[in-house]
PyMOL Python script that loads the backbone (N, CA, C, O; Angstrom):
from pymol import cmd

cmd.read_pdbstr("""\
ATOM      1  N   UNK A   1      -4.293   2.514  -9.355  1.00  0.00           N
ATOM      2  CA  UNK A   1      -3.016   1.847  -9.585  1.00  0.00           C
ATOM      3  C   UNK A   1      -2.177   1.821  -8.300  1.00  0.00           C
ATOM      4  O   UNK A   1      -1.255   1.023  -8.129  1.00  0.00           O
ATOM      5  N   UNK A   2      -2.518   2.649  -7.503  1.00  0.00           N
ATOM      6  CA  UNK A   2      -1.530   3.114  -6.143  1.00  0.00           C
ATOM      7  C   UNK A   2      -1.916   1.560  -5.324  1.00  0.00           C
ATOM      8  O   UNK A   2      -1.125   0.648  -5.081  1.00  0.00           O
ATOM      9  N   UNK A   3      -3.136   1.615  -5.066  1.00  0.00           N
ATOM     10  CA  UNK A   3      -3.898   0.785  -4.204  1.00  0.00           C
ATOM     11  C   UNK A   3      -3.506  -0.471  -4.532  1.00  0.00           C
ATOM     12  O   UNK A   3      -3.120  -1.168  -3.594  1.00  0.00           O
ATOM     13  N   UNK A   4      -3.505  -0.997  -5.751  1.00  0.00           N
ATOM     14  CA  UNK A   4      -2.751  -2.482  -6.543  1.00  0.00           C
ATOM     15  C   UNK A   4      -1.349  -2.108  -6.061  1.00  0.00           C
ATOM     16  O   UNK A   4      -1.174  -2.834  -5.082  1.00  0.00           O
ATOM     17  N   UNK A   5      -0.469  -1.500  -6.204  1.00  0.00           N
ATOM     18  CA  UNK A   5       1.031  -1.356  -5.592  1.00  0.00           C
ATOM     19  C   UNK A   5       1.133  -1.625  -4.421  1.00  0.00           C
ATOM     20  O   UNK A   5       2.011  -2.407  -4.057  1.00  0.00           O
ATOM     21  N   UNK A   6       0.282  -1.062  -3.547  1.00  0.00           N
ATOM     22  CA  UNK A   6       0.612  -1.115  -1.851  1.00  0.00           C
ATOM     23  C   UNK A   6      -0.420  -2.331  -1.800  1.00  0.00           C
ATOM     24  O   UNK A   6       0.482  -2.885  -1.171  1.00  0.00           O
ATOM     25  N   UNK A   7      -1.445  -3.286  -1.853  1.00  0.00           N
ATOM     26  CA  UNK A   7      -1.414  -4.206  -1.818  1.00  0.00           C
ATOM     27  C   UNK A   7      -0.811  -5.436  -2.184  1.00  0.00           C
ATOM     28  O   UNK A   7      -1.121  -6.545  -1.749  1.00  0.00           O
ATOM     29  N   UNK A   8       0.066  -5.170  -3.008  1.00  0.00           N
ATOM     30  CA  UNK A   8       0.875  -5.954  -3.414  1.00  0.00           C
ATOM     31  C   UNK A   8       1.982  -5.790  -2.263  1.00  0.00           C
ATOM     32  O   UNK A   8       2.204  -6.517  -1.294  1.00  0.00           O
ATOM     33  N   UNK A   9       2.355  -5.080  -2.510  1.00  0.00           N
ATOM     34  CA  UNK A   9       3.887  -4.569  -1.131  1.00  0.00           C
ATOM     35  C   UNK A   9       3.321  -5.294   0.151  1.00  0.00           C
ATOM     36  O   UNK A   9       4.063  -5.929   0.900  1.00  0.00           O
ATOM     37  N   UNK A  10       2.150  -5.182   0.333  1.00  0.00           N
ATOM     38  CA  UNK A  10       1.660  -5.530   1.828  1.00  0.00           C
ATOM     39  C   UNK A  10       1.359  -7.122   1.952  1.00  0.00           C
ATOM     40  O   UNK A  10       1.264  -7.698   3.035  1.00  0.00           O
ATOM     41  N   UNK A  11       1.212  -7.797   0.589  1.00  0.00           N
ATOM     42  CA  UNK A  11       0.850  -8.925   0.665  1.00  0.00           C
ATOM     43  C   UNK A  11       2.229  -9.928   0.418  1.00  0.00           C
ATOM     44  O   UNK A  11       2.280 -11.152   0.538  1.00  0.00           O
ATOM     45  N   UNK A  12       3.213  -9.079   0.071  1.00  0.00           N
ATOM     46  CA  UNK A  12       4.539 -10.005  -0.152  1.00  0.00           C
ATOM     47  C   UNK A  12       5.250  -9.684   0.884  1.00  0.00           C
ATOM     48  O   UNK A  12       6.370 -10.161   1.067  1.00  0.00           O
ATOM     49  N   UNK A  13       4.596  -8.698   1.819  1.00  0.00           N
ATOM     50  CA  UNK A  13       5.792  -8.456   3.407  1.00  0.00           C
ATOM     51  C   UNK A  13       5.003  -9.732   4.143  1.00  0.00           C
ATOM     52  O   UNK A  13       5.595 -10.566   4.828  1.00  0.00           O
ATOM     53  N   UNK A  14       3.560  -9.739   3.882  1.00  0.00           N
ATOM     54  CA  UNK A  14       2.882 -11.130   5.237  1.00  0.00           C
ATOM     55  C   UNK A  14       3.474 -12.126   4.184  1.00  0.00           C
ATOM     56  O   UNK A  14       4.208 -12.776   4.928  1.00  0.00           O
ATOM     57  N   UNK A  15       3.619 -12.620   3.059  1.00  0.00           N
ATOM     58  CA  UNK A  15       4.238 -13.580   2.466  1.00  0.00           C
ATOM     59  C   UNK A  15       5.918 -14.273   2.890  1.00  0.00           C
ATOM     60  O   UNK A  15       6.291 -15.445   2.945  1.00  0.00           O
ATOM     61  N   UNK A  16       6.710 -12.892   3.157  1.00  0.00           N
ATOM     62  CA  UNK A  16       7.891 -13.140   3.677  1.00  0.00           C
ATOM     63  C   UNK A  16       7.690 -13.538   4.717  1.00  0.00           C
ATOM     64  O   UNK A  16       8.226 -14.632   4.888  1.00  0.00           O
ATOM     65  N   UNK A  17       6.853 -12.971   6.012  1.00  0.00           N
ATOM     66  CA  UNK A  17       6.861 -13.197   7.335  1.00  0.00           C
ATOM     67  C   UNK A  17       6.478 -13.909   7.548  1.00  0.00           C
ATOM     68  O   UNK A  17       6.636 -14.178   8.739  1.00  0.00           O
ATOM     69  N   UNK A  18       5.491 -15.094   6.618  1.00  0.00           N
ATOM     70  CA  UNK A  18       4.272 -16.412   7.152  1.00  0.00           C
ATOM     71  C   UNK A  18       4.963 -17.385   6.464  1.00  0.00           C
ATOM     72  O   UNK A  18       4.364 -18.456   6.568  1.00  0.00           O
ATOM     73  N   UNK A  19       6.002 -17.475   5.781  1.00  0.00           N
ATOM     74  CA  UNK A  19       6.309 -18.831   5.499  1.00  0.00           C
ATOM     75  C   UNK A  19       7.692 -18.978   6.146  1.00  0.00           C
ATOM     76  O   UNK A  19       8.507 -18.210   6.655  1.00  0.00           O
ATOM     77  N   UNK A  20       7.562 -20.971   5.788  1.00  0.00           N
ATOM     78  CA  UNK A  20       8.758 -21.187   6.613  1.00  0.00           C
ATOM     79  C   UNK A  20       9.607 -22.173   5.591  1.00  0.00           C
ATOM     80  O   UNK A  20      10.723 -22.679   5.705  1.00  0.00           O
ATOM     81  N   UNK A  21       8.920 -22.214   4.869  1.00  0.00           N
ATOM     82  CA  UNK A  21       9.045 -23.349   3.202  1.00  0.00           C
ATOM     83  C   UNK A  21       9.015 -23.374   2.352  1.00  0.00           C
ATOM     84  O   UNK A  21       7.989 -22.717   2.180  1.00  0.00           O
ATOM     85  N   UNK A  22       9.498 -23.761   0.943  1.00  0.00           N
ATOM     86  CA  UNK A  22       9.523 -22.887  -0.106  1.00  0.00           C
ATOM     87  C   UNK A  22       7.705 -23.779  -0.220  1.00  0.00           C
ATOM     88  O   UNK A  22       6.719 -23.092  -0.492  1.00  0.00           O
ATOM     89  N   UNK A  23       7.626 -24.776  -0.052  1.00  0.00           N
ATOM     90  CA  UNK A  23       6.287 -24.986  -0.085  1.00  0.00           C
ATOM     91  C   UNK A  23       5.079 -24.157   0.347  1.00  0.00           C
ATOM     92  O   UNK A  23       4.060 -23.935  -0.306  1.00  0.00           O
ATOM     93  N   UNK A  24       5.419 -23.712   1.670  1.00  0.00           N
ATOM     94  CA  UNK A  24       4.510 -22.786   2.172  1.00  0.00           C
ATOM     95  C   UNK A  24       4.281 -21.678   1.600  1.00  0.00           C
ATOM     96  O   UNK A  24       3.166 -21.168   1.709  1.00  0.00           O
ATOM     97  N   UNK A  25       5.431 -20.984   0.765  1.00  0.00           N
ATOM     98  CA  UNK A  25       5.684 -19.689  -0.195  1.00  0.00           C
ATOM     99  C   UNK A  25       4.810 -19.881  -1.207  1.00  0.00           C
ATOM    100  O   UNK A  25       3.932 -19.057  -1.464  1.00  0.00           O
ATOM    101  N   UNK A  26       5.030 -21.326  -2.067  1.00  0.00           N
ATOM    102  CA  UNK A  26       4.329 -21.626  -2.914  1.00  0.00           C
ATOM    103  C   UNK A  26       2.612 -21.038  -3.233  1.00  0.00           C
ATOM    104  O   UNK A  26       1.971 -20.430  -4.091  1.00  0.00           O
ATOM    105  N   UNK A  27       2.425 -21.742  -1.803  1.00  0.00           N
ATOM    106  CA  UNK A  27       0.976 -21.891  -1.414  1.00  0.00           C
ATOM    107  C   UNK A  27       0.418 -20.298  -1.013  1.00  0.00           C
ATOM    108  O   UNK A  27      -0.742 -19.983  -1.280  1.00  0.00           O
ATOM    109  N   UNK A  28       1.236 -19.464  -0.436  1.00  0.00           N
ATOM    110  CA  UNK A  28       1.197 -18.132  -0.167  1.00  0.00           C
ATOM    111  C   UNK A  28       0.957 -17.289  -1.091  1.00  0.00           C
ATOM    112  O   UNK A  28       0.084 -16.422  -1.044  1.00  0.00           O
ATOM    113  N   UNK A  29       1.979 -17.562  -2.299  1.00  0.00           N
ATOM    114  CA  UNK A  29       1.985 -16.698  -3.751  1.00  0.00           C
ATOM    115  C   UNK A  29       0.621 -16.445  -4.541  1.00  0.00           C
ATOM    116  O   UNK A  29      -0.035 -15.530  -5.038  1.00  0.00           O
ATOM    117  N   UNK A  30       0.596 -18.363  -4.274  1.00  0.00           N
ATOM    118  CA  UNK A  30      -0.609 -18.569  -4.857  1.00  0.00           C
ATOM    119  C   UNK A  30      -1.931 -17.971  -4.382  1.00  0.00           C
ATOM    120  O   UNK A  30      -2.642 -17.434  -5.232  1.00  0.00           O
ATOM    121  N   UNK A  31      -2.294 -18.005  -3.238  1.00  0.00           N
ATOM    122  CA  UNK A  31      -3.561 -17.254  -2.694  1.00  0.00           C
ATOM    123  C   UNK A  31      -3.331 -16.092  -3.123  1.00  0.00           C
ATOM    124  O   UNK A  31      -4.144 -15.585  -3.897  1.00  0.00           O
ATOM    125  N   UNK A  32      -2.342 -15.492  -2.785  1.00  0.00           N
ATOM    126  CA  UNK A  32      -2.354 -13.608  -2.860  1.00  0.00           C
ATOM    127  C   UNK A  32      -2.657 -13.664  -4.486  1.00  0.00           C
ATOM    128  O   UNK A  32      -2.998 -12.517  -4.775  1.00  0.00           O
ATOM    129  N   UNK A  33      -2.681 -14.372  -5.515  1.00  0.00           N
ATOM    130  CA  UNK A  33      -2.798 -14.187  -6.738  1.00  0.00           C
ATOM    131  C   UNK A  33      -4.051 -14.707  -7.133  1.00  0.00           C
ATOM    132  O   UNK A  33      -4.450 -14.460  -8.271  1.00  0.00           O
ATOM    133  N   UNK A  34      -4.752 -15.413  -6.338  1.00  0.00           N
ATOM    134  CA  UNK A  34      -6.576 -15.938  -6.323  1.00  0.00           C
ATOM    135  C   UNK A  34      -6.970 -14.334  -5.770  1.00  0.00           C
ATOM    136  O   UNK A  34      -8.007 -13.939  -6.303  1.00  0.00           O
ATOM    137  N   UNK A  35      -6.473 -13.533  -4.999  1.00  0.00           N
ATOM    138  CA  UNK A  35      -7.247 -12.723  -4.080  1.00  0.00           C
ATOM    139  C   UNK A  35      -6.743 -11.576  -5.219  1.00  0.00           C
ATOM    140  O   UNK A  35      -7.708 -10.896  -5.567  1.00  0.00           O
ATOM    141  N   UNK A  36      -5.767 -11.272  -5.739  1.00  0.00           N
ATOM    142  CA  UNK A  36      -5.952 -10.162  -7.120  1.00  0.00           C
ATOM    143  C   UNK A  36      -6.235 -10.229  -8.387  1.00  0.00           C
ATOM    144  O   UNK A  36      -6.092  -9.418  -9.302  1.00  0.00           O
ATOM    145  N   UNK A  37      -6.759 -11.554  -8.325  1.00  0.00           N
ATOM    146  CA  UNK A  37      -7.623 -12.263  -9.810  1.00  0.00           C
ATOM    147  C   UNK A  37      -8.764 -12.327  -9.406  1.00  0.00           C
ATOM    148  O   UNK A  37      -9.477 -12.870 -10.250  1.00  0.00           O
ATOM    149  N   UNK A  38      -9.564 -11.889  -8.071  1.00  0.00           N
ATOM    150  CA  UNK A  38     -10.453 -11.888  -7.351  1.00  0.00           C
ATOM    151  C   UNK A  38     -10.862 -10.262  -7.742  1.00  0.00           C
ATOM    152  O   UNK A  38     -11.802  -9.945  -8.471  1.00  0.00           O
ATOM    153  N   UNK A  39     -10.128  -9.532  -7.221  1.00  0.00           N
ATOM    154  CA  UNK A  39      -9.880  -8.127  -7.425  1.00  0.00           C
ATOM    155  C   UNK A  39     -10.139  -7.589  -9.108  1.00  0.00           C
ATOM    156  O   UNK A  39     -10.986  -6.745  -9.404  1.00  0.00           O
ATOM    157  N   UNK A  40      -9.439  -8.108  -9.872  1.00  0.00           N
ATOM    158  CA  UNK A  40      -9.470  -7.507 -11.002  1.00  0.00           C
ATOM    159  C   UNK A  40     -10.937  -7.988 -11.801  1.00  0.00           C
ATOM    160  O   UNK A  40     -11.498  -7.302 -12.657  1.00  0.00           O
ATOM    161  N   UNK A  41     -11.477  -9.516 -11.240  1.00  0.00           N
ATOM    162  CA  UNK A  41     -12.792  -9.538 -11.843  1.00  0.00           C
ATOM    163  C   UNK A  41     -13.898  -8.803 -11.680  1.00  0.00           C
ATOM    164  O   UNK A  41     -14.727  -8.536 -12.551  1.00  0.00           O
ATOM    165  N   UNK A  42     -13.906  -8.327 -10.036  1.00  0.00           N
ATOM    166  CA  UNK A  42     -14.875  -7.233 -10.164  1.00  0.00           C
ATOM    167  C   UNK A  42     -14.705  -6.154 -10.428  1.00  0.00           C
ATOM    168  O   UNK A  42     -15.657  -5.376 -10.487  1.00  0.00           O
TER     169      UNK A  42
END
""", "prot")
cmd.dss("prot")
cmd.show_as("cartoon", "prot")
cmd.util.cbc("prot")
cmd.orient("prot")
């Protein structure tokens, strides 16, 4: 559960820092949520 917390924390600090758009955010949210729907299938 720790490891899901601090990846999360770590993936919404490069989320803040890599966009410049709410579009780009969009698109940001979205991957980090393919990559822990990625995570939870295996």
């Amino acid at each position: 559960m720790k490891k899901v917390v601090v990846l999360l924390a770590v993936a919404f600090a490069f989320i803040l820092a890599g966009c410049n758009t709410v579009r780009g955010f969009g698109q940001d949210v979205q991957k980090v949520g393919d990559k822990i729907e990625d995570k939870a299938k295996k």
